[in-house]
Backbone as numpy.savetxt, mean C-alpha at the origin, in Angstrom:
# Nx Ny Nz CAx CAy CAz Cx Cy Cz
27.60 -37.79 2.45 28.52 -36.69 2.54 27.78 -35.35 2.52
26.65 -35.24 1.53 26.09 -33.90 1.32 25.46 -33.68 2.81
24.29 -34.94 3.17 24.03 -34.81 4.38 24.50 -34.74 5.61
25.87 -34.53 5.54 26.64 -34.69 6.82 27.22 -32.42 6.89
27.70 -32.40 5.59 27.33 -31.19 5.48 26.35 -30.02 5.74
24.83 -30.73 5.12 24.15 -29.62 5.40 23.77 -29.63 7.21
24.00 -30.61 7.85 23.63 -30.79 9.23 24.59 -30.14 9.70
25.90 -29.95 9.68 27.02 -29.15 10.08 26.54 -27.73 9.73
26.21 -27.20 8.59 25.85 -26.41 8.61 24.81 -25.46 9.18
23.81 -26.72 9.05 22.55 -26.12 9.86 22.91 -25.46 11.34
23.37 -26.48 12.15 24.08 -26.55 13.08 25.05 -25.06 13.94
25.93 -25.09 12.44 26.35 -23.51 12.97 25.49 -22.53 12.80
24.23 -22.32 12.03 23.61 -21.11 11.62 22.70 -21.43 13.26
21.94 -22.27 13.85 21.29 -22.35 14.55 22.18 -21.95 15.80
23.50 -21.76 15.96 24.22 -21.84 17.22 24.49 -20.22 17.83
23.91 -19.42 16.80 24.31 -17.89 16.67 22.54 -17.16 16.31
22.10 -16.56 17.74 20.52 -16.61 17.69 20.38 -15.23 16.30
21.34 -14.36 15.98 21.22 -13.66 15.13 21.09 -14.03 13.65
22.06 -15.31 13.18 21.44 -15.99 11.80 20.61 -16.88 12.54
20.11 -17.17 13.27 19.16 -18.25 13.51 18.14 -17.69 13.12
17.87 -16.61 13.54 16.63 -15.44 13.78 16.97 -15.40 11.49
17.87 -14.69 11.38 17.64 -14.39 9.92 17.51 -15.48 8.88
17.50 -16.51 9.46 17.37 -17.71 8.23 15.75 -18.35 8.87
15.07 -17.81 9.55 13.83 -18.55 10.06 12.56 -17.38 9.14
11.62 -18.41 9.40 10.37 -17.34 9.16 9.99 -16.53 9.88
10.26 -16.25 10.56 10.44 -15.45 11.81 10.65 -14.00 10.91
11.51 -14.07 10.21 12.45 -13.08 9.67 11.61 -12.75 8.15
12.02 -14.24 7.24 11.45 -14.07 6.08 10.18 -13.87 5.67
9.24 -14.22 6.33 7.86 -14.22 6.18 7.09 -12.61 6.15
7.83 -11.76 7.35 7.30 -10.43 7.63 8.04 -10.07 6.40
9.27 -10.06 6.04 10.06 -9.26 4.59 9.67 -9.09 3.50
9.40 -10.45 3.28 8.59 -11.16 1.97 7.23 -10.15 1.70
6.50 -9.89 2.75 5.43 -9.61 3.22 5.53 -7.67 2.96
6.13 -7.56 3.13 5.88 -5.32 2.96 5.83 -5.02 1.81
6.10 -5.98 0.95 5.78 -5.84 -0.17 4.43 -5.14 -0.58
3.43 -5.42 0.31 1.83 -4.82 0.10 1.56 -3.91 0.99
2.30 -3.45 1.82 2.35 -1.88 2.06 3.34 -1.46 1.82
4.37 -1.69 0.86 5.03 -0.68 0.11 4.25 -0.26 -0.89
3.24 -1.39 -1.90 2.39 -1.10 -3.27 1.39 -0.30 -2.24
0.90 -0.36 -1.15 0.02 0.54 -1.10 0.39 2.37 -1.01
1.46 2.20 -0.25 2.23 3.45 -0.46 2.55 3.93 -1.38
2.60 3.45 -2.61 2.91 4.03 -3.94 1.72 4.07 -4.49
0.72 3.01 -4.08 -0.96 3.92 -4.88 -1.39 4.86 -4.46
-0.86 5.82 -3.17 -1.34 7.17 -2.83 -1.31 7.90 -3.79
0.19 7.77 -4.80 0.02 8.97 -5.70 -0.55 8.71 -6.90
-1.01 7.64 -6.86 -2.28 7.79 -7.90 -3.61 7.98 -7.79
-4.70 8.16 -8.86 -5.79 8.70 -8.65 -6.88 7.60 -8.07
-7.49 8.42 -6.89 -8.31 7.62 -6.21 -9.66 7.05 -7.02
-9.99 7.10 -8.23 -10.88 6.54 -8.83 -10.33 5.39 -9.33
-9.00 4.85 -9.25 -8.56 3.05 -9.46 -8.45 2.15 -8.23
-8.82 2.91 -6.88 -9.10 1.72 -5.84 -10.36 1.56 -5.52
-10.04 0.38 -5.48 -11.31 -0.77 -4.85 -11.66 -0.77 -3.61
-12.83 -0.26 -3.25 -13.41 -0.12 -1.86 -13.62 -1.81 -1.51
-13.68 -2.61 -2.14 -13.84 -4.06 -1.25 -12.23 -4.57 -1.00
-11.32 -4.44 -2.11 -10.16 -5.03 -1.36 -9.53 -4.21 -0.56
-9.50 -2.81 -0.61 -9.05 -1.78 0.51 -9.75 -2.47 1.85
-11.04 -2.92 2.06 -11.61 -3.05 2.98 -11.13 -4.62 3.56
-11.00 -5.52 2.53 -10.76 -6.61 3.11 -9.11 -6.66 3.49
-8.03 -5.65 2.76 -6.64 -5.84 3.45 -6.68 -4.98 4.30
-7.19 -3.91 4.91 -7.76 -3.52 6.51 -7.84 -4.68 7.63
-9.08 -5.49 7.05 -9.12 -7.12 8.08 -8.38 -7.70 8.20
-7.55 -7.40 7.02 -6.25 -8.59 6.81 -4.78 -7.92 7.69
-4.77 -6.74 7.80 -3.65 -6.59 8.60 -4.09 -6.27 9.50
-5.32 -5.76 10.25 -5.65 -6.14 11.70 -5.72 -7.53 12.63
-6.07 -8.51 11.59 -5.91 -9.67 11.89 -4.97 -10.40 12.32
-3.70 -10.00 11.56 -2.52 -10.74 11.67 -1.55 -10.04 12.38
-2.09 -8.51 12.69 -1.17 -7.78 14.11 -1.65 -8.33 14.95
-2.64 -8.76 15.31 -3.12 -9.84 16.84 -2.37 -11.00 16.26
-2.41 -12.00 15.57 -0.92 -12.76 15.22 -0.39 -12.53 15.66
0.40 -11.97 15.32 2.22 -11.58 15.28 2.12 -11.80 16.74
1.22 -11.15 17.42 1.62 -11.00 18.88 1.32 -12.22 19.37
0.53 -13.15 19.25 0.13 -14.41 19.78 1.03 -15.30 19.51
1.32 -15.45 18.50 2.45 -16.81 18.18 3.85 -16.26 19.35
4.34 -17.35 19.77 5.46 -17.43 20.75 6.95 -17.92 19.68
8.04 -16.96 19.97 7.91 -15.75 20.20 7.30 -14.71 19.27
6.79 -13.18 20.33 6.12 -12.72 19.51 7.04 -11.93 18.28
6.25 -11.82 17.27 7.02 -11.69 15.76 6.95 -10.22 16.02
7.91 -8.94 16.16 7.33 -7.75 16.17 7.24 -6.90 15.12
8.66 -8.08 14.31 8.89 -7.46 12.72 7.46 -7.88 11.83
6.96 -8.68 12.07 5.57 -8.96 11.55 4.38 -7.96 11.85
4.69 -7.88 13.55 3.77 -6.52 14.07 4.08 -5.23 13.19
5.35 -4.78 12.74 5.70 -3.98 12.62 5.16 -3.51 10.83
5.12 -4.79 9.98 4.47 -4.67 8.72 3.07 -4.28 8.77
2.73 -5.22 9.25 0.85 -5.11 8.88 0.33 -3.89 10.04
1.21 -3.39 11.12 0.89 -1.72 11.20 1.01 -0.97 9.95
1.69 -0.66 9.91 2.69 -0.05 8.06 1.49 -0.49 7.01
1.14 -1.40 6.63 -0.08 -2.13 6.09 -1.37 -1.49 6.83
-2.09 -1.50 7.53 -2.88 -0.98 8.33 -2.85 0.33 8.09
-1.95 0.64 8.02 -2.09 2.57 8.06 -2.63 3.03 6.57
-1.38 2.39 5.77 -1.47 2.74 4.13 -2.59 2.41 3.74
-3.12 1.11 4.17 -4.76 1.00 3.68 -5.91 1.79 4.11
-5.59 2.31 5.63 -6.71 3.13 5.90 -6.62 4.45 5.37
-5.44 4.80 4.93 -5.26 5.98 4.01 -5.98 6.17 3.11
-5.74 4.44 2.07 -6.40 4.13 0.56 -7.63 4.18 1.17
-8.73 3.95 2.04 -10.03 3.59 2.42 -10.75 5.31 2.22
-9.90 6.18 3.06 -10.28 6.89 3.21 -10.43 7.99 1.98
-9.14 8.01 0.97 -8.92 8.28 -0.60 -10.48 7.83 -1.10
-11.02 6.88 -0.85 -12.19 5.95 -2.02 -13.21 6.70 -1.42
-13.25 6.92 -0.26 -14.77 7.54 0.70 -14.51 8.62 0.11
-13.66 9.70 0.22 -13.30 10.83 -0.12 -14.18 10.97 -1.57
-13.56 10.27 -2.40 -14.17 10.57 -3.81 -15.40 10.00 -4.03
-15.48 8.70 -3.62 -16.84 8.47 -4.25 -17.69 8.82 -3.37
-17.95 9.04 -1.91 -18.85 9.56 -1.15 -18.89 11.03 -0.91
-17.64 11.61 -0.67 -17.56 12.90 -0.07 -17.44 14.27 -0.90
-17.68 14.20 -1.92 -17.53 15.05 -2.84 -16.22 15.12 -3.70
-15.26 14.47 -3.32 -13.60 14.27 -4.18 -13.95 14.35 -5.87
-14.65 13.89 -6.14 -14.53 13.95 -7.70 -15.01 15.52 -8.20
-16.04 15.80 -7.46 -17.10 16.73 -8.27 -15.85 17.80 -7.64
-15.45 18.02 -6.67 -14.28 19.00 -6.48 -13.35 19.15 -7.31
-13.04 17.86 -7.50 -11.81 17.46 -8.96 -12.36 18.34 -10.55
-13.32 17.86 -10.46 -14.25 18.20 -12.05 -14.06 19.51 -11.55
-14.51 20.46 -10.86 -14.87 21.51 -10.78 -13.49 22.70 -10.60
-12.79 22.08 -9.94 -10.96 22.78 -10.22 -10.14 22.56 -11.06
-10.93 21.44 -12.43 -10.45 21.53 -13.47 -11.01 23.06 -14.54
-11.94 22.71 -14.24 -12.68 23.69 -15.11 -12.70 24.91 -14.45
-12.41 25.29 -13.17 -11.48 26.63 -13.07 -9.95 26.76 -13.55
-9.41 25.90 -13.89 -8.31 26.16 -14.61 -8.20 26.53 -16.04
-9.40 25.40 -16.54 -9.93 25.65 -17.61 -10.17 27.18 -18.37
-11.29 27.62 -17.52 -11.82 29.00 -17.44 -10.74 30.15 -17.66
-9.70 29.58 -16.76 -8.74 30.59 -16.55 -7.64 30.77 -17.41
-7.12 29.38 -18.24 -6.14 29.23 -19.06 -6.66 29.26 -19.89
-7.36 29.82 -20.87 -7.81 29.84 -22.26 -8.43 31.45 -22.20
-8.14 32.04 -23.57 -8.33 33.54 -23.56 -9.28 33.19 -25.10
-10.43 33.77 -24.65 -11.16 33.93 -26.18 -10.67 34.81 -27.07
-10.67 34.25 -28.32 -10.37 34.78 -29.28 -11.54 35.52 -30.44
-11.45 36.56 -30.89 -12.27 36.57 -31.91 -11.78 36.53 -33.00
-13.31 35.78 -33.56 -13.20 35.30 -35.10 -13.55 36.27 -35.93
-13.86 35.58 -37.26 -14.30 36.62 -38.36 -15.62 36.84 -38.24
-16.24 37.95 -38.20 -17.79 38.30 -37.94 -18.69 37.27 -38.87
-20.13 36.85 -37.95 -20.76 36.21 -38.10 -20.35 34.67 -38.98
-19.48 33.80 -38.16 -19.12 32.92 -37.96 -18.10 32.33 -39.19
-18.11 33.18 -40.30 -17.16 32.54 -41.27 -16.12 31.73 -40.80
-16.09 30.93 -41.65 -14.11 30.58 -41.86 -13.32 30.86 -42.89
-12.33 31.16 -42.48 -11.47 31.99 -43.57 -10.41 31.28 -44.55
């Protein structure tokens, strides 16, 4: 009985290419999937001294790789194309964040527009002559 059901069922979802398309991997796999260029999009606004120049570099390979996918497998997946672009971008963003600081001067700029703020927000005070405390 159950099996006579789920085959009826199957049946109608497969007969309508729009849930066919949304109940396949076709669909779920790319969804499932933006998940890691959404997290990369939200590590922009944090500070570029917590990414990793090797996994920035290896999910670069990894969504160049699998946009030639998407397009090879029949039919081609575009919602898949359409992630690991989105993926692709946000990482070469993060790539470029890590070069920035650790190669290009990003930090020592950082250090150094702190301590013009520094400089600037603090007003010396004087103390009691020749160094007492009171």
């Amino acid at each position: 009985m159950a099996a006579a059901f789920i085959k009826a069922a199957n049946a109608k979802i497969r007969s309508n290419p729009w849930t066919d398309y949304f109940c396949s991997t076709h669909f779920w796999g790319p969804a499932s999937n933006f998940t890691i260029p959404l997290a990369a999009i939200a590590d922009t606004q944090k500070s570029p001294d917590l990414i990793s120049g090797k996994m920035t570099c290896a999910l670069i390979v990894y969504a160049f790789t699998f946009m030639r996918f998407s397009l090879a497998v029949r039919p081609p997946n575009g919602l898949l194309f359409g992630c690991h672009t989105v993926n692709a971008t946000a990482q070469s963003v993060q790539g470029y964040r890590f070069l920035d600081w650790h190669y290009w001067g990003g930090k020592e700029r950082k250090l150094l527009s702190e301590g013009e703020e520094v400089a600037k927000g603090t007003r010396v005070q004087a103390g009691p002559a020749g160094g007492e405390k009171k």
